[in-house]
N, C-alpha and C positions, 0 to 999 in steps of 0.2 A: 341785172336781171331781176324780174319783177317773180312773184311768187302767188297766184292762185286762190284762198286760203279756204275755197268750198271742192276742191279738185285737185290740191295737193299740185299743181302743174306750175315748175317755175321756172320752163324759157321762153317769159315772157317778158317784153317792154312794154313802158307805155307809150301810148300813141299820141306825142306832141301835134303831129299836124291836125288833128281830129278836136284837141284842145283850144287852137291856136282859129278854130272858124265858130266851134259849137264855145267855145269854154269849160267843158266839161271833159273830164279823164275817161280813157278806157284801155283795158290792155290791148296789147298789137303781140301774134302769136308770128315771130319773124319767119318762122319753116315753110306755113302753110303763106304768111305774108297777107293773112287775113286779120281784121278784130279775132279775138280770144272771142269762143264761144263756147262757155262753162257749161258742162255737165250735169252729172248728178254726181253729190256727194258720193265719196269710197266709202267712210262709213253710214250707213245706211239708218242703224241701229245705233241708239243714242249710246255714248260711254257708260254712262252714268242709269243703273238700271231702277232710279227711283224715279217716279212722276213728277209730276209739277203739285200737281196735290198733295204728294208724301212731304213733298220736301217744302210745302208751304206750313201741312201739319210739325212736321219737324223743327220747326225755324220758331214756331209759337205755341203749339199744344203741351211740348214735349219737355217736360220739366227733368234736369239729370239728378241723381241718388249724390247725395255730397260722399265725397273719399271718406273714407275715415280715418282719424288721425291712427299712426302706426307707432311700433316703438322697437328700436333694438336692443335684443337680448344675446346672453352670450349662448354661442355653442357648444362647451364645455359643461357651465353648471347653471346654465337658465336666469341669472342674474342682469337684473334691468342694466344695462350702459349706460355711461358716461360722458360727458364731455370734457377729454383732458386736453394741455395744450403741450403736453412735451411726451409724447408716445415716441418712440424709439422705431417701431414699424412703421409707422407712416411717415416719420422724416426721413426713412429711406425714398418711400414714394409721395415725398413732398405736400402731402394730403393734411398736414398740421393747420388746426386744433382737429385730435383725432372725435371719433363722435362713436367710439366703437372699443373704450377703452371700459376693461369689468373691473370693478370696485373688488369682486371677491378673489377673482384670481390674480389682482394685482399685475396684470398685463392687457396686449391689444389678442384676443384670441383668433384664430385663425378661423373659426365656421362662425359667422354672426346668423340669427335668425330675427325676420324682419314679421313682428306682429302686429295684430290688432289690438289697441289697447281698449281691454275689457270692459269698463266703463264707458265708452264712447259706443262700444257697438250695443251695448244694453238701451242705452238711452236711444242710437237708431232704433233697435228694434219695437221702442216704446213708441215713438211717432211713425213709422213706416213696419205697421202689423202684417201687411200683407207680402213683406220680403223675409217672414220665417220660413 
């Protein structure tokens, strides 16, 4: 069975005898035993509710804000983390070399905080004045 793909409608064949005099395909709707004779589209309304001009803007005008780099801290004493390769917590959940491991409290602590590191968003806000 053939499928439609402006009408959603798929019992449909195609129609060999129709190929076999013209050369060229077309569907054959078996019920009515007619050619398929399509519709109008079900959705009427594009998916996609941005224009052809938005999205030609978007694709070249539209320059993106770089991430900025982040950094984990612990959630205990506010202390920059580490990167160790024999954490005890995470070789339970297999996650070794941990990236979460605090130099001051000497373990993997359980609330990490995922920040901005300070210098990087200074130096954004020095070239991108209009995102304060």
């Amino acid at each position: 069975m053939v499928r439609c793909k402006r009408c959603d409608q798929d019992d449909l064949t195609w129609d060999k005898q129709h190929n076999e005099s013209t050369g060229k395909w077309r569907m054959w709707n078996p019920n009515t035993e007619r050619p398929h004779e399509c519709g109008k589209k079900k959705n009427t309304q594009s998916e996609d509710p941005m224009s052809k001009r938005d999205k030609k803007l978007w694709k070249t005008a539209w320059k993106p804000i770089m991430d900025l780099p982040s950094q984990r801290v612990c959630g205990v004493c506010k202390t920059l983390c580490v990167t160790v390769s024999d954490c005890d917590y995470c070789e339970e959940l297999k996650l070794n070399p941990c990236k979460h491991w605090c130099p001051k409290c000497k373990e993997h602590p359980r609330v990490i905080y995922v920040e901005i590191v300070p210098d990087a968003k200074e130096e954004f806000l020095k070239t991108h004045p209009e995102e304060k």
